[in-house]
C-alpha positions as a printed NumPy array, in Angstrom:
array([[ 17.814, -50.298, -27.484],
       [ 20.666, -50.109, -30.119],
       [ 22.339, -52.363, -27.79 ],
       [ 19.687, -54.976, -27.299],
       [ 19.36 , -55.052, -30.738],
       [ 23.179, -56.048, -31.434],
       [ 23.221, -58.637, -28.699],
       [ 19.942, -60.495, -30.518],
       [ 20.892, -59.536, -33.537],
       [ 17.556, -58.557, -34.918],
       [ 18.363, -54.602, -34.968],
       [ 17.328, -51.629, -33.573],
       [ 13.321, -52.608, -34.019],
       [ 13.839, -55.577, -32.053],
       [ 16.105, -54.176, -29.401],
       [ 13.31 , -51.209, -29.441],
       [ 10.084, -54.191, -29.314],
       [ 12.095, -55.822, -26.371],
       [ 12.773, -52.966, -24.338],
       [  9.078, -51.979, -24.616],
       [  8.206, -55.707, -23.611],
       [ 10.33 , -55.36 , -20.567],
       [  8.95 , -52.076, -19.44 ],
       [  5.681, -53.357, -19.839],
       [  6.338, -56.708, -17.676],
       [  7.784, -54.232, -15.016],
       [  5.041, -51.951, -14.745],
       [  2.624, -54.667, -14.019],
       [  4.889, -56.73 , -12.125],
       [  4.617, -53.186,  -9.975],
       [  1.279, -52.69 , -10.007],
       [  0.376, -55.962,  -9.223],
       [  2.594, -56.986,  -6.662],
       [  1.99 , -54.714,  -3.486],
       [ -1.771, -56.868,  -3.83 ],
       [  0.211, -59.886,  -2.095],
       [  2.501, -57.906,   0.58 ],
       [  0.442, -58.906,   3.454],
       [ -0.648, -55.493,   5.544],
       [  0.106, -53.317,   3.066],
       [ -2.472, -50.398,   1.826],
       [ -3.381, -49.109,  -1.211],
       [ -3.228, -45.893,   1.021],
       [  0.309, -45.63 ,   0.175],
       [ -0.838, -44.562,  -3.58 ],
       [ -1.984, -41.391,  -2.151],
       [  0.964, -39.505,  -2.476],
       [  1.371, -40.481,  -5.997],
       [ -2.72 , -39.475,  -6.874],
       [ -1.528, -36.149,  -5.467],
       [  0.929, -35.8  ,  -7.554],
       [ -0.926, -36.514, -10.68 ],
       [ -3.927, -34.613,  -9.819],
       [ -1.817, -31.21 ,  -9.031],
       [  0.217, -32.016, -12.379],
       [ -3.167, -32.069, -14.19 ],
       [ -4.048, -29.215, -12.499],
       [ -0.88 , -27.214, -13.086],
       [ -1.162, -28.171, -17.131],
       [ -4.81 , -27.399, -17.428],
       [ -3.794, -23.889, -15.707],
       [ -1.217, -22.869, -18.506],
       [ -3.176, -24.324, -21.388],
       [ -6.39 , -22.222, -20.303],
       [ -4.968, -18.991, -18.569],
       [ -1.156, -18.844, -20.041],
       [ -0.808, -20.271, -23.241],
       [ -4.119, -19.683, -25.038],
       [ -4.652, -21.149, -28.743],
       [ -4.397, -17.811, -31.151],
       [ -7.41 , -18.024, -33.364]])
């Protein structure tokens, strides 16, 4: 970011605001794009929904069970 911001010149907040902006374009240029790959399924998100749902699983597990609130 520091160095975005030297190369336009505008500083760290718009080296930070363009390095968002590109992150942003990426992620829906990736989300978007396997919709125009002829034959290819959204089955291949599986994996990844796996992943997510056992990660959700595995945090609601210590918030509830290991690391109660103190009250």
């Amino acid at each position: 970011m520091v160095l975005l911001g030297e190369a336009l010149r505008s500083g760290i907040g718009g080296g930070a605001a363009l390095y968002t902006a590109l992150v942003q374009v990426g992620s829906t240029v990736g989300i978007l794009s396997p919709l125009v790959v002829p034959g290819y399924s959204p089955s291949a998100f599986l994996i990844a929904m796996a992943f997510c749902a056992v990660t959700g699983a595995l945090l609601l597990v210590d918030r509830v069970f290991i690391h109660r609130p103190v009250r």
